[in-house]
C-alpha positions in Angstrom: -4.7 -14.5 11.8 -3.6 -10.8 12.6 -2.4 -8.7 9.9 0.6 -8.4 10.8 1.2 -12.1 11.6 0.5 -12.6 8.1 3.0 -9.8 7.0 5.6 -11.7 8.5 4.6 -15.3 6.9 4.7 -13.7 3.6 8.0 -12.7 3.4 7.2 -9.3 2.9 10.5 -7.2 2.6 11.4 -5.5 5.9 11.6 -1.8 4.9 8.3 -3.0 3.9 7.2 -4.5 6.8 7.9 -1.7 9.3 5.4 1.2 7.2 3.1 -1.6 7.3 3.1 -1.6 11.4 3.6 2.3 11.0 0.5 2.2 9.4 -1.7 -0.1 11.5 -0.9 1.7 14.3 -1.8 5.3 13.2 -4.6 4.0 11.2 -7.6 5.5 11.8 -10.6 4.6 8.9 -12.9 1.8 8.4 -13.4 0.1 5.7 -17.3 -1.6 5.6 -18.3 -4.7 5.1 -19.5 -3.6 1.7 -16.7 -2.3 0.5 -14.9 -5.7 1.5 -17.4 -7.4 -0.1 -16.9 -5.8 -3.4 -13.3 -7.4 -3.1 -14.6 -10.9 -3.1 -17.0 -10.3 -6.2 -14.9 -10.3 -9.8 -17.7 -8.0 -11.3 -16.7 -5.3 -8.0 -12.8 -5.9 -8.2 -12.6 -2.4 -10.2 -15.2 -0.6 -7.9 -14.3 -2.0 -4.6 -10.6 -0.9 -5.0 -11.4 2.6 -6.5 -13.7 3.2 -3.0 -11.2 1.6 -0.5 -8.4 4.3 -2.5 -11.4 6.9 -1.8 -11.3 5.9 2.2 -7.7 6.1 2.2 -6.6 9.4 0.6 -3.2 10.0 -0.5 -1.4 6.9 -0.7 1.7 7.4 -3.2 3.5 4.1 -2.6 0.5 1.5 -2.1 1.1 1.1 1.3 -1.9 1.6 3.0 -4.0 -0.3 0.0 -1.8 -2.8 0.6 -2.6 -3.3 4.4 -5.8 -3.2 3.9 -5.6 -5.9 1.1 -3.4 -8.0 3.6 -6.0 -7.3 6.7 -9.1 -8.7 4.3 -6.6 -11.9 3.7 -5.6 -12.3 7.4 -9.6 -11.8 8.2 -11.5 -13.6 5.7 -8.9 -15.4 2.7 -7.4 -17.7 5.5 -10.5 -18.5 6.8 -11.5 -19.7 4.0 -8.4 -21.9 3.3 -8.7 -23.7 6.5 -12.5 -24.0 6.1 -11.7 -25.9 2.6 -9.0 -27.7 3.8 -6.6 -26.0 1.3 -2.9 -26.2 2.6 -0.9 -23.5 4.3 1.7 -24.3 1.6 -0.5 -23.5 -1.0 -1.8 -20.7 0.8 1.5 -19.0 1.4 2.8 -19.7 -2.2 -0.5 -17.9 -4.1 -0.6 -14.7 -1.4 3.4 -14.5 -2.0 2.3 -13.0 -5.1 2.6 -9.5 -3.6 6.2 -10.4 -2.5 7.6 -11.3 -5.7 6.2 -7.9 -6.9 8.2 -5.7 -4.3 10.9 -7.5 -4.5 11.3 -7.0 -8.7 10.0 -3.4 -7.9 12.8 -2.8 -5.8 14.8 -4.7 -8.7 14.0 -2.2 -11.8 13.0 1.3 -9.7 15.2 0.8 -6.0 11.9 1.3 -4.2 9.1 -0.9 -2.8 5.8 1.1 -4.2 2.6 -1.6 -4.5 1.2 -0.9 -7.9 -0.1 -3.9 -8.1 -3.8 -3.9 -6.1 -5.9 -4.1 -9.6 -4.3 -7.9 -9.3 -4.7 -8.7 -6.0 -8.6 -9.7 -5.4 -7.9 -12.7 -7.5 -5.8 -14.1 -4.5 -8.0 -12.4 -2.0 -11.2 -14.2 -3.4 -9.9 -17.7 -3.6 -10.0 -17.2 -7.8 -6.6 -17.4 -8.0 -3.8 -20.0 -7.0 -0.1 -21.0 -7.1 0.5 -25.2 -7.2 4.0 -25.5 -8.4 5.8 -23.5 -11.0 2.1 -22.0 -12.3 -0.9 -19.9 -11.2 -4.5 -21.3 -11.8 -7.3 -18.7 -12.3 -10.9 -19.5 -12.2 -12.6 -17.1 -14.4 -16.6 -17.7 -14.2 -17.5 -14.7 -16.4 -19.7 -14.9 -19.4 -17.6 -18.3 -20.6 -16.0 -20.3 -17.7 -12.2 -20.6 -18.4 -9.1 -21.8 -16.2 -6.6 -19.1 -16.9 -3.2 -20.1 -16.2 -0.3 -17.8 -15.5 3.2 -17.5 -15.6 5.1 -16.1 -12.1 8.6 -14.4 -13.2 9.7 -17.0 -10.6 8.4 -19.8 -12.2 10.6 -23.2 -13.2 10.0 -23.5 -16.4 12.0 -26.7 -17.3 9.2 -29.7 -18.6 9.7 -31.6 -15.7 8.5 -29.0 -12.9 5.9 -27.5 -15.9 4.4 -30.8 -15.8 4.7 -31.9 -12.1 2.8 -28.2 -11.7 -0.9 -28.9 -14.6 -0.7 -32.8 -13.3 -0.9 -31.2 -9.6 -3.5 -28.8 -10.5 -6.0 -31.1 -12.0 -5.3 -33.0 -8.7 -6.4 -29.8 -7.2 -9.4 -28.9 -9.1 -11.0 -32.2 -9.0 -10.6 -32.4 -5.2 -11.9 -28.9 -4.5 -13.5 -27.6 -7.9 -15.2 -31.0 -9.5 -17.1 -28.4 -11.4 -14.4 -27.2 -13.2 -13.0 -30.2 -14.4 -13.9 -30.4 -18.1 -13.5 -26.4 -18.4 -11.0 -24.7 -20.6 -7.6 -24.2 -19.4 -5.8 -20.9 -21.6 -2.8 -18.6 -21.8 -2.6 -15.3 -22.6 1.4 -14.7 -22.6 4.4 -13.5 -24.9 5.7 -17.0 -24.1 2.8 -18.1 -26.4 4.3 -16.2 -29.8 4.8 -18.7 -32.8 8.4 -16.3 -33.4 9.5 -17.4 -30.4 11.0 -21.1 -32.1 13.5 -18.6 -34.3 14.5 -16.5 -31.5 15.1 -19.2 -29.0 15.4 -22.4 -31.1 13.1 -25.5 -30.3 15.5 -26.5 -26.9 14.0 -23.5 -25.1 12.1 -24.5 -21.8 9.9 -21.7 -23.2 8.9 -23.1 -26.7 8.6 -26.5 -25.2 5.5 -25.0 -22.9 4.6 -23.2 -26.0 4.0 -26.6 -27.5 1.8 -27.5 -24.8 -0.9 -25.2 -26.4 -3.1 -24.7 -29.6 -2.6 -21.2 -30.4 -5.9 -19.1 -31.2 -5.0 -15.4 -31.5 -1.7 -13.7 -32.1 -2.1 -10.0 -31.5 1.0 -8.0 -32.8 0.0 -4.6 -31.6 0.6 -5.6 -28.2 3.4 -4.3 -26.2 3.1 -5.1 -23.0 5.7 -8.2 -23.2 8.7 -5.3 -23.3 7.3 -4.9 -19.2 8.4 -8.5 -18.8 11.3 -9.0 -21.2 12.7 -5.3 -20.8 11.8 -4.2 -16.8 11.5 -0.8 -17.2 11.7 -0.1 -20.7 9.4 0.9 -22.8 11.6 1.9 -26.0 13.0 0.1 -28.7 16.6 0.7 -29.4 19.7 0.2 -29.1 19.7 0.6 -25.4 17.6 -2.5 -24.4 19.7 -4.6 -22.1 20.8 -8.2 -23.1 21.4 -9.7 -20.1 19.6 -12.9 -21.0 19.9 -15.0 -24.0 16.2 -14.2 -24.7 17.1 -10.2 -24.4 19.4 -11.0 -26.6 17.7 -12.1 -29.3 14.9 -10.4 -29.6 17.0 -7.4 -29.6 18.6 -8.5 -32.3 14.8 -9.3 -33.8 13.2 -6.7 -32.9 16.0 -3.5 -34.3 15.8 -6.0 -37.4 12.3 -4.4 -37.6 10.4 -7.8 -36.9 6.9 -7.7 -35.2 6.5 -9.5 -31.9 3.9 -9.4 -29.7 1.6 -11.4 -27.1 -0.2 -14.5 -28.0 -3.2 -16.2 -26.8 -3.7 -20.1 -26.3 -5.9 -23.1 -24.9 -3.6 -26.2 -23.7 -4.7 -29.0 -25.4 -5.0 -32.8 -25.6 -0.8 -32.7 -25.7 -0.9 -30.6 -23.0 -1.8 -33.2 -20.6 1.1 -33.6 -18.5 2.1 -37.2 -19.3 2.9 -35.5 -22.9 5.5 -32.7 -21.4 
């Protein structure tokens, strides 16, 4: 698949789009097979992508990173697919992720920078994938996990929640019987005990909660305000409430209240004939 083929399939926004092309045809570097190797190893991620930034020089809106991301998908993740017989749907859903994050860049700043390469070689190296309303992440560091992740896109209501775990352990035992027994955890502000007074125990969001056995509450955090809050980073009387979540954790959070992000395994009633 060329590049630019694949550019296309995504979706990728059309302002977008065209400094991608502008790109590919003044381009004039090479990035080594080591270097793309480095992508495809978790270990490397860090390295790999702090040596292709080296190669590339100046690149203040991601735009050449993210080419060359795209190129080693085009080149090597689709391959890979086809070779596993994993399906274009699936395919196009997981490498989507970098189209859902220029799309809400453009949403909160009114421009289309790529920020988000440090992410990326989890798609890239077939670690990572979208079935349904979730993401799936096999993690084989020191202690095998499944980490599952929450898309700002997804459907959280039970029914598509469920539809997506009962599809993914479909998927893993067809093309990961390895990781069948392994862990399956969260780490999310959708995962904070406070969230069942600020929502109320009808909230799509508590009822996923439920799903999972919390094992760590870490209060300090402060990264949920990036997901709640685009753009903000202050607490005040200034946060938007747009949302009935906004809302009230405005209101709970000016009360003084701590809130924070929340870590999780999903357990025995988090099969999905229990959602």
């Amino acid at each position: 698949m060329e590049t630019m083929e694949l550019v296309k399939l995504l979706d990728i926004p059309e302002v977008v789009e065209r400094k991608l092309a502008d790109y590919e045809s003044s381009r004039d570097i090479i990035i080594s097979g080591d270097l793309t190797a480095k992508i495809l190893r978790r270990s490397q991620w860090k390295d790999g992508l702090h040596n292709i930034q080296e190669v590339l020089g100046d690149d203040p809106t991601g735009v050449k990173i993210l080419w060359e991301l795209l190129h080693i998908v085009s080149t090597y993740s689709y391959g890979e697919y086809v070779k596993r017989g994993i399906s274009d749907d699936i395919f196009v859903a997981t490498m989507k992720f970098c189209t859902r994050f220029l799309q809400e860049r453009y949403k909160t700043y009114q421009d289309y920078n790529f920020l988000w390469a440090w992410w990326f070689p989890r798609q890239i190296s077939l670690s990572e994938y979208r079935i349904g309303a979730l993401e799936y992440e096999f993690v084989d560091g020191e202690e095998r996990e499944i980490a599952i992740h929450i898309p700002s896109d997804a459907d959280m209501r039970k029914e598509s929640v469920a539809c997506s775990i009962d599809e993914f352990n479909q998927f893993r035992k067809r093309y990961f019987p390895e990781w069948e027994n392994v862990i399956m955890s969260c780490d999310t502000w959708m995962l904070m005990p406070e969230l069942k007074e600020i929502l109320g125990e009808d909230s799509n969001i508590v009822a996923f909660q439920n799903l999972f056995e919390i094992d760590h509450v870490d209060y300090d955090a402060m990264w949920y305000m990036g997901w709640i809050y685009p753009g903000i980073e202050t607490i005040d009387e200034s946060l938007p409430e747009r949302t009935t979540l906004q809302r009230n954790l405005k209101k709970y959070l000016l009360a003084g209240k701590k809130f924070g992000v929340a870590r999780g395994h999903l357990g025995v009633k988090g099969s999905s004939k229990a959602v």
